[in-house]
C-alpha positions in Angstrom: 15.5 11.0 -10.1 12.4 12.5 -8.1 10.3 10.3 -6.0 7.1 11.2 -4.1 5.4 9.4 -1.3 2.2 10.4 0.0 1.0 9.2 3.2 -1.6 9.9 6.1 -4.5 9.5 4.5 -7.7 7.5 5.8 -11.3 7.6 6.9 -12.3 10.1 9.7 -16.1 11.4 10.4 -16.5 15.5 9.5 -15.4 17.9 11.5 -12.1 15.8 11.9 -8.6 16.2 11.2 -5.8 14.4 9.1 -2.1 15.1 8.2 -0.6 14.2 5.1 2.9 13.3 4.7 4.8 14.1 1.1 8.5 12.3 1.5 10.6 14.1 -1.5 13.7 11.5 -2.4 15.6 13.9 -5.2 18.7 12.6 -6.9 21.0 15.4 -6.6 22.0 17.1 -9.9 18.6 15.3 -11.4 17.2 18.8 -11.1 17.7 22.6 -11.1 16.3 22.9 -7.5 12.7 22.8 -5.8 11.4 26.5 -6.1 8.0 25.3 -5.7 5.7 22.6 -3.9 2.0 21.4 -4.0 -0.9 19.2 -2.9 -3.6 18.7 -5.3 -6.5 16.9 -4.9 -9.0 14.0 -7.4 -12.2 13.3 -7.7 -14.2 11.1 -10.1 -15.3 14.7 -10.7 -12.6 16.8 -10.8 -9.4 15.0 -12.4 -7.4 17.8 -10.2 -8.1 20.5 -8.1 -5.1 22.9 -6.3 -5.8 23.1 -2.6 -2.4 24.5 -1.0 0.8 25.4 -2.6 4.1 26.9 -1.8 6.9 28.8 -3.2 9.9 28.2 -1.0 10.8 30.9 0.7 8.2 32.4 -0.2 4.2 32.8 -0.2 1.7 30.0 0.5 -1.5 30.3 -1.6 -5.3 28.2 -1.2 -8.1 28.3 -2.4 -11.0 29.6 -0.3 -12.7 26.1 -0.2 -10.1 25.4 1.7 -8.7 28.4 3.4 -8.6 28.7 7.3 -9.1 24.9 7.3 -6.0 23.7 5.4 -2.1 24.3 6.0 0.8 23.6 3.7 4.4 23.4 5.4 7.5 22.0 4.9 10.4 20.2 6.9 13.7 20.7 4.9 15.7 18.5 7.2 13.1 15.8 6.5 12.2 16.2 3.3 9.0 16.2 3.7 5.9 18.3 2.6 2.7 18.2 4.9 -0.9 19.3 4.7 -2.8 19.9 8.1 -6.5 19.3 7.0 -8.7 20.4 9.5 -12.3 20.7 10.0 -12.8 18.2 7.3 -15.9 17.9 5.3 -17.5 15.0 3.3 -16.4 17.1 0.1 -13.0 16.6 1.0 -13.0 13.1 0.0 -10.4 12.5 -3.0 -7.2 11.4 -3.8 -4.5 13.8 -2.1 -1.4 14.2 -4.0 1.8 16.3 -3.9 3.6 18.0 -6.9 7.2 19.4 -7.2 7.9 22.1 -9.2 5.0 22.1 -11.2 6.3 18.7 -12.7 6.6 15.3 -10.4 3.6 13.6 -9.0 3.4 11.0 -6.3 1.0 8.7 -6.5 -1.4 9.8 -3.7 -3.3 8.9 -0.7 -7.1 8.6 0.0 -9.2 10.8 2.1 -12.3 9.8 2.3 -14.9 12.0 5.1 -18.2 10.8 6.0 -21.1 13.2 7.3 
């Protein structure tokens, strides 16, 4: 009824930048609506950390680890959900992954920054 497709991620040296694609495929009727949309992020240390989210319509929120440096937007004709990650660090490597509504996962994408 949902589906979620990261995409975008790969290997780049700090200080570089990346763009990750979420394609949202949502069965219509299989939901209320999307009233809100995120990217979290995994590490063997963290199981999952918030770095950008985004009430449609309405406010976008981040964390200051990643503030200034990352930028959640959405293309509504596209159905898509991005994240412009710039200025990349090595603590940036994880698993990127996007969340609708508080409730569907994709699977993810790697992003992996070396020094």
């Amino acid at each position: 009824q949902v589906q979620l497709v990261e995409s975008g991620g790969g290997s780049v040296q700090a200080g570089r930048s990346l763009r990750l694609s979420c394609e949202v495929t949502v069965v219509p009727g299989s939901i209320p609506g999307v009233s809100r949309m995120s990217w979290y992020r995994r590490t063997p240390e963290k199981e999952r950390e918030l770095v950008a989210d985004m009430v449609i319509g309405g406010q976008k929120w981040y964390p200051d680890f990643v503030k200034g440096r990352f930028t959640i937007s959405r293309d509504s004709i596209k159905n898509t959900l991005y994240l412009q990650m710039d200025n990349l660090k090595p603590e940036d490597s994880a698993v990127y992954l996007c969340n609708l509504n508080g409730a569907f996962w994709g699977q993810g994408t790697q992003v992996t920054v070396s020094p």
